[in-house]
C-alpha positions in Angstrom: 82.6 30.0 158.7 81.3 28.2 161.6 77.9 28.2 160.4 79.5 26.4 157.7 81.2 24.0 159.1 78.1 22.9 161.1 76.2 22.5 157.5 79.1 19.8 156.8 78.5 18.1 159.5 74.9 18.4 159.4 75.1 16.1 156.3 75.3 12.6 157.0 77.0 11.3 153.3 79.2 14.7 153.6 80.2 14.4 156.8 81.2 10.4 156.8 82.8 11.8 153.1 85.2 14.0 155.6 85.8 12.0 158.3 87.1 9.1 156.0 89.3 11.5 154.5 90.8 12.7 157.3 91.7 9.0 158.7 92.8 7.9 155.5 95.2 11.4 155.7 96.3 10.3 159.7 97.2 6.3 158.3 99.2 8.4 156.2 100.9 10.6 158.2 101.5 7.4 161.0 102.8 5.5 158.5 105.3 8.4 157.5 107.0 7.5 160.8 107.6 4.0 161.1 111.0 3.3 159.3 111.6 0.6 156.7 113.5 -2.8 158.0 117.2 -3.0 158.3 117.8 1.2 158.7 119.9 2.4 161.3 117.7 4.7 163.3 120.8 6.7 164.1 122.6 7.2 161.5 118.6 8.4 160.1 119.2 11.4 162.5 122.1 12.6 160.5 120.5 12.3 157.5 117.6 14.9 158.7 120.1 17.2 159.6 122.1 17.1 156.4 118.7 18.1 154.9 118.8 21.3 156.5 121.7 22.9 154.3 119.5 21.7 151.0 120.6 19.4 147.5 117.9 17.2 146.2 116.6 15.6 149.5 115.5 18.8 150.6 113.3 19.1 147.6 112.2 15.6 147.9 111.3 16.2 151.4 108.3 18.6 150.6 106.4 15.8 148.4 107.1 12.9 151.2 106.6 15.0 154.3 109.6 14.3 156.0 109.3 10.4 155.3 111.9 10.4 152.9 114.7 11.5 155.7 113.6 9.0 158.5 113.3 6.1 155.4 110.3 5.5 156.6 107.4 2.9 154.8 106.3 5.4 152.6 110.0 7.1 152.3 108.9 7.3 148.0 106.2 9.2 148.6 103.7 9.5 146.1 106.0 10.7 143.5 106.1 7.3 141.2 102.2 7.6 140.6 102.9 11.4 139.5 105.7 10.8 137.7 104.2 7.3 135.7 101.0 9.8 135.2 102.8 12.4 133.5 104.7 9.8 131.8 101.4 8.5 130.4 99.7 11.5 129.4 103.0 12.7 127.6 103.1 9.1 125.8 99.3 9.3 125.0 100.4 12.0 122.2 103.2 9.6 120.2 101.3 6.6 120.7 98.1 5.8 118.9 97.0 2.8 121.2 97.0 5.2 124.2 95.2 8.1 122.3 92.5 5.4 121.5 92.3 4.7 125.6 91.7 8.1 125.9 88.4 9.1 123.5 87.0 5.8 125.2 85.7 7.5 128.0 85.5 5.3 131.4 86.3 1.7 129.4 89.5 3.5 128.3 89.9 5.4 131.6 90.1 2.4 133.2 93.1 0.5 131.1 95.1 3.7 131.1 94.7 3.6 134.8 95.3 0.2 134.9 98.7 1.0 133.3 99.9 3.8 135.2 99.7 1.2 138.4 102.0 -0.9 136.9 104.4 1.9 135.6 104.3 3.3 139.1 105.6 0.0 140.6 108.2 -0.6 138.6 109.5 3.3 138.9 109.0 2.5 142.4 111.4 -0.2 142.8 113.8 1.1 140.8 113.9 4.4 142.5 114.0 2.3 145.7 116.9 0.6 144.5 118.6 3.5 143.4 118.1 5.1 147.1 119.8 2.1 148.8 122.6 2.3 146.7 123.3 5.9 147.5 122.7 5.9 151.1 124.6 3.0 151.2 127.4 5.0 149.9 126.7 7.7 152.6 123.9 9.7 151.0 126.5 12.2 149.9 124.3 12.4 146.7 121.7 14.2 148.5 122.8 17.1 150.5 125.5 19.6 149.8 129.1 18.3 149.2 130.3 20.2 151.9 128.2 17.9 154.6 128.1 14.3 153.1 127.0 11.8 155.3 129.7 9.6 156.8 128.3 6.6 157.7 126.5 3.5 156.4 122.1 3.5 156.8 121.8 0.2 156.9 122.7 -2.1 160.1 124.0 -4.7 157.8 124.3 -4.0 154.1 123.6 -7.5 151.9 120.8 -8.3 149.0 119.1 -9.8 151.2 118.7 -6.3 153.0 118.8 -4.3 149.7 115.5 -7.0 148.2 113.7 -6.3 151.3 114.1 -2.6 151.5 113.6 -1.9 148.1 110.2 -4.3 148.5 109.0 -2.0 151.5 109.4 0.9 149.8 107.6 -0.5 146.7 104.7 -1.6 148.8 104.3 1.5 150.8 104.4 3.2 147.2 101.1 0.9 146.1 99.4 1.2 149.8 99.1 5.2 149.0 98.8 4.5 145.6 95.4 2.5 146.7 94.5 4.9 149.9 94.3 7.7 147.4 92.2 6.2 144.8 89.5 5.0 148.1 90.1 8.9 149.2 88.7 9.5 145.3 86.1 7.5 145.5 84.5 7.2 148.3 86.0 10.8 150.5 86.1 14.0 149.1 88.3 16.0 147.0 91.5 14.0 144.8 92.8 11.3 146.6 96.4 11.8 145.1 96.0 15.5 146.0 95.2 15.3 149.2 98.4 13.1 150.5 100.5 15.4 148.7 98.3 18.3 150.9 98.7 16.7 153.9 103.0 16.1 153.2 103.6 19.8 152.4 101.2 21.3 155.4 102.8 18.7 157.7 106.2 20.5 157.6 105.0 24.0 158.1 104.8 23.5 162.0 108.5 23.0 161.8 109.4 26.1 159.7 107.8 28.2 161.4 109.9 27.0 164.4 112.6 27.1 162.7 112.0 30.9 161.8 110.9 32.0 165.0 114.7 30.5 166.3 116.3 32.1 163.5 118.2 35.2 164.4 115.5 37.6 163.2 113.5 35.7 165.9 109.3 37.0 166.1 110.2 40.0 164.1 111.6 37.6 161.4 107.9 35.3 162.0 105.9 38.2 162.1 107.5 39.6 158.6 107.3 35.6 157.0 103.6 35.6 158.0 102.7 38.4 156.2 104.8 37.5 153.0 102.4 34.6 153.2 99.4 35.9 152.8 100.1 38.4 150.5 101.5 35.2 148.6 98.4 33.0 148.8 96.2 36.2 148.1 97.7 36.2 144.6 98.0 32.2 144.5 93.9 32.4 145.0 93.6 35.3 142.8 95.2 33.8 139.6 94.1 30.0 140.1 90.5 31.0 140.1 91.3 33.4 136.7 89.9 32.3 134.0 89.4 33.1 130.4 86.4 32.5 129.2 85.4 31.5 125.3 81.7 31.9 124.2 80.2 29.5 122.2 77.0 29.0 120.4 75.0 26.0 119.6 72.7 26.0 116.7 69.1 24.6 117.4 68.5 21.1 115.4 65.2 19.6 115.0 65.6 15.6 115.7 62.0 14.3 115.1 59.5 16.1 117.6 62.2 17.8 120.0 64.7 20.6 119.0 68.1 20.0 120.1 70.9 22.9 120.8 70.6 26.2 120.5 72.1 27.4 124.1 75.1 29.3 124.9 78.0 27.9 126.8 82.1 29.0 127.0 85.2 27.1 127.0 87.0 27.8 130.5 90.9 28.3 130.3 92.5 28.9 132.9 95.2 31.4 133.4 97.6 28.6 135.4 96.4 25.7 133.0 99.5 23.4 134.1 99.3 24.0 138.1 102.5 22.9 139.4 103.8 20.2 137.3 106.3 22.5 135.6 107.8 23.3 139.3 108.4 19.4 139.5 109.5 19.3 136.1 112.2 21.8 136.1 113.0 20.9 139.7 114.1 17.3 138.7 115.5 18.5 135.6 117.3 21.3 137.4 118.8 18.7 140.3 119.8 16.2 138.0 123.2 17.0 137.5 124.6 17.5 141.0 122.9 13.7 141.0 125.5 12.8 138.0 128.0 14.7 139.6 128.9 12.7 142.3 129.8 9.9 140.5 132.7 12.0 139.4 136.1 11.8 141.4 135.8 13.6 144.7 139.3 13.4 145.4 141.1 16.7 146.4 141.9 18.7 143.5 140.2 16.8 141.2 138.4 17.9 137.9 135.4 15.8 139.5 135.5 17.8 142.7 135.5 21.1 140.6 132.6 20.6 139.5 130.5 19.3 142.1 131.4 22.0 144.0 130.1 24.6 140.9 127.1 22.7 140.7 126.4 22.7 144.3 127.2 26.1 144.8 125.6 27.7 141.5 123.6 25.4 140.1 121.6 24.0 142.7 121.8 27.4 145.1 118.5 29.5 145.4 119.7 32.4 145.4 122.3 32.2 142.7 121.4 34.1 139.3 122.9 30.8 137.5 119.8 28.8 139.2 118.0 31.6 138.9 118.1 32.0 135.2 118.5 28.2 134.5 115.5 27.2 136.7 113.0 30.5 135.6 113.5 29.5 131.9 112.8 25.7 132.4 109.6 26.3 134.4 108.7 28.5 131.6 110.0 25.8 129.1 107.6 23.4 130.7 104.5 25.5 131.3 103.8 25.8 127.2 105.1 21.8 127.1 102.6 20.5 129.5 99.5 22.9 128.9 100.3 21.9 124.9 99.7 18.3 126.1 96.1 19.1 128.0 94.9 21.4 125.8 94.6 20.2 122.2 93.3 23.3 120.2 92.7 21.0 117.2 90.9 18.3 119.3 88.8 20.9 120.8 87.5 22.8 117.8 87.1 19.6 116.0 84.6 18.6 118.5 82.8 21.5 118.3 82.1 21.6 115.2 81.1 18.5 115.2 78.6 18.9 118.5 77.2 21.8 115.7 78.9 25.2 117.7 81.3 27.7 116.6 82.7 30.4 118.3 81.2 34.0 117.1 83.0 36.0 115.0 85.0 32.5 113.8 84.7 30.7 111.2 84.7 26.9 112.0 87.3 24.6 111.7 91.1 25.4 111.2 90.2 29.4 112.0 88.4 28.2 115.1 92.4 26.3 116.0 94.1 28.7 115.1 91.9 31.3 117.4 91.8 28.6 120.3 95.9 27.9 120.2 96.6 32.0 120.1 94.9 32.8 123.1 95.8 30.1 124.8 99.6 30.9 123.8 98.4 34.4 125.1 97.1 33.3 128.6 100.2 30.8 129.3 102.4 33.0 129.3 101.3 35.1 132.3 100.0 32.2 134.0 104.0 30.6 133.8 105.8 33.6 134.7 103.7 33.8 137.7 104.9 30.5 139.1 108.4 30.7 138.1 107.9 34.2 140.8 106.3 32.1 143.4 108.7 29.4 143.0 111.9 31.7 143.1 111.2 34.9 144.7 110.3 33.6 148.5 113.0 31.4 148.6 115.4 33.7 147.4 114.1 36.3 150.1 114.4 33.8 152.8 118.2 32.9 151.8 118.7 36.7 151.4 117.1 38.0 154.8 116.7 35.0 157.0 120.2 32.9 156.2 120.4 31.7 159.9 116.4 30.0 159.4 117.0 26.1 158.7 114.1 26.2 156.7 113.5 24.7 153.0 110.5 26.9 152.6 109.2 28.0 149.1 106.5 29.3 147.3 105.7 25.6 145.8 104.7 24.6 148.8 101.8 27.5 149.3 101.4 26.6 145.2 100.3 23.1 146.0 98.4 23.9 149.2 96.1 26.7 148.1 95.0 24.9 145.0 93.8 21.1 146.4 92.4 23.6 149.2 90.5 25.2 146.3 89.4 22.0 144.8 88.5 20.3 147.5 86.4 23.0 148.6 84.4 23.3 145.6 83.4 20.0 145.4 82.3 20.9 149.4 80.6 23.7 148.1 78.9 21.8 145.0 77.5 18.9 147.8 76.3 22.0 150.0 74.1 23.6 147.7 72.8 20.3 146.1 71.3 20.1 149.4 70.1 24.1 149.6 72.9 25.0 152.3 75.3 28.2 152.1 78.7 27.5 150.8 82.2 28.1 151.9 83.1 29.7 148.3 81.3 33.2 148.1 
């Protein structure tokens, strides 16, 4: 390994490549600290420890790195850019125009990208907007019902306050948005990827504290440690599975030079979708305790009654209501999202017209129908395995470490190990370019 890590740095392009990743991820992580204009730094302290007994913040948290709880300049994260990319990928199937961007190639690469900027902004400022209405109101929305928070954020609540908030928070979404595109382009590894890497790691210092405190104390540590690796042993062992789908050129003869005739495969992978169902259930599954508190909270009330089932069933990790309801959704979304990457007629249309087939099919619509089985085959092990990593470790934390203050889950392992995996094999592919041993065996 140290070897290794000398060959990176024996590179000149590769090592400037990780250096100016690694500054870009510090701006990041400084900027994560410095709180947006107009907060109350105080009443910011409660709001951190009202994340501790979980609701929607503490799932928001993992994505932002703690920014989201101090309100900080890039409190949004970069959620907007995920979710206005999903939201373009999903509308590139109903609309035509979009669909044309995509068989472009770079020319419509570029337009669709042009447009998810702009569709990040403007979920941007209206998620900002929707923030400084509810923390206005006490942030109550956020954490459990049990432990609102009872006083205003903001030192002095006007729309002159609300204009420039929201506008911070907008801006700090388009800085990362344009920090991770300069990551792309001239560091290594995904931009995007990486600031999402460096939020999740960041808070793994502090839960680990907050396990080693826990009643269990280093016994406790010891035992999470361990659950760990065994959990990114099988993260690493199904991202990198792969089923793989011969296919067979036939030679052409264009003028003097014969064209085709090699042998290649079509790579699935077992996990095709990576974590987007997670974030898709995960806001699908926290969306009604956000409804439900603009219900009547008053004592006794019907509104009350239910913010208090939702909180307690719905939104619990180690209910069998969330359980159930959050395992089928991630499930749900797996097929839904790996449907929308993976278009079985797309792909064996191209092959046939590139001059392949698939031996032992014929080409065409047995060649779709072959291609959508298996991967209808493959998906569903690949989403029942991350429905288990995100449930199981948080349901053994609540279960055997319910003194930890810790929002821990498999997700955040999820996320780590594969933009670890990526980035390392684009390390590996400059390494060998260059006749030096890889990291990757």
């Amino acid at each position: 390994m140290i070897a290794n890590l000398k060959n990176v740095l024996k590179v000149p392009e590769l090592r400037n490549k990780v250096l100016f990743t690694l500054a870009i991820i510090a701006v990041y992580r400084f900027g994560s600290f410095i709180p947006a204009p107009g907060v109350d730094v105080e009443a910011l302290q409660e709001l951190q420890k009202s994340t501790e007994s979980g609701g929607v913040l503490a799932f928001l948290q993992l994505f932002s790195g703690g920014a989201l709880s101090r309100l900080s300049l890039f409190a949004l994260g970069i959620m907007p850019y995920i979710t206005a990319s999903i939201i373009i990928q999903i509308l590139g199937v109903v609309i035509p125009k979009l669909e044309q961007w995509q068989n472009q190639g770079a020319v419509g690469q570029r337009k669709i990208t042009q447009w998810t900027r702009y569709l990040t902004i403007a979920i941007a400022a209206m998620q900002g907007t929707g923030m400084a209405v509810v923390f206005h109101q006490g942030g109550g929305g956020f954490g459990q019902v049990s432990n609102p928070l009872q006083r205003d954020i903001f030192i002095n609540w006007g729309v002159g306050t609300v204009l420039l908030f929201v506008l911070t928070l907008t801006t700090g979404t388009a800085l990362l948005m344009w920090l991770g595109e300069l990551v792309t382009q001239k560091g290594i590894g995904n931009g995007m990827s990486l600031l999402i890497f460096g939020s999740v790691v960041s808070g793994l210092p502090s839960e680990l504290t907050a396990i080693a405190k826990s009643d269990g104390g280093f016994v406790a540590l010891a035992l999470f440690l361990a659950g760990f690796l065994v959990i990114l042993y099988a993260i690493v062992f199904v991202e990198q599975g792969q089923r793989r789908i011969p296919v067979q050129f036939a030679k052409r003869q264009v003028g003097s030079r014969t064209i085709g005739g090699q042998n290649t495969y079509i790579p699935l992978k077992v996990n095709q979708s990576g974590v987007i169902p997670i974030i898709f259930a995960s806001s699908v599954l926290y969306l009604p305790q956000l409804l439900s508190f603009v219900l009547p909270s008053g004592e006794g009330s019907w509104g009350k009654t239910v913010q208090e089932f939702v909180t307690d069933h719905v939104v619990a990790p180690s209910d069998p209501i969330h359980i159930i309801i959050f395992g089928i959704l991630i499930l749900a979304f797996a097929y839904f999202y790996t449907a929308i990457m993976f278009d079985p007629v797309k792909q064996a249309d191209q092959i046939r017209k590139q001059g392949g087939f698939i031996p032992g099919i014929r080409p065409g619509p047995a060649t779709e129908r072959y291609l959508a089985k298996v991967l209808s085959r493959i998906t569903l092990p690949g989403a029942v395995f991350i429905a288990i990593i995100a449930l199981i470790p948080s349901l053994l934390m609540a279960r055997f470490l319910p003194g930890a203050n810790t929002t821990f889950s498999g997700i955040s392992i999820l996320i780590a190990v594969g933009v670890a995996l990526e980035t390392m094999k684009q390390i590996d592919s400059q390494l060998m370019m260059r006749n030096y041993e890889g990291f990757l065996k």
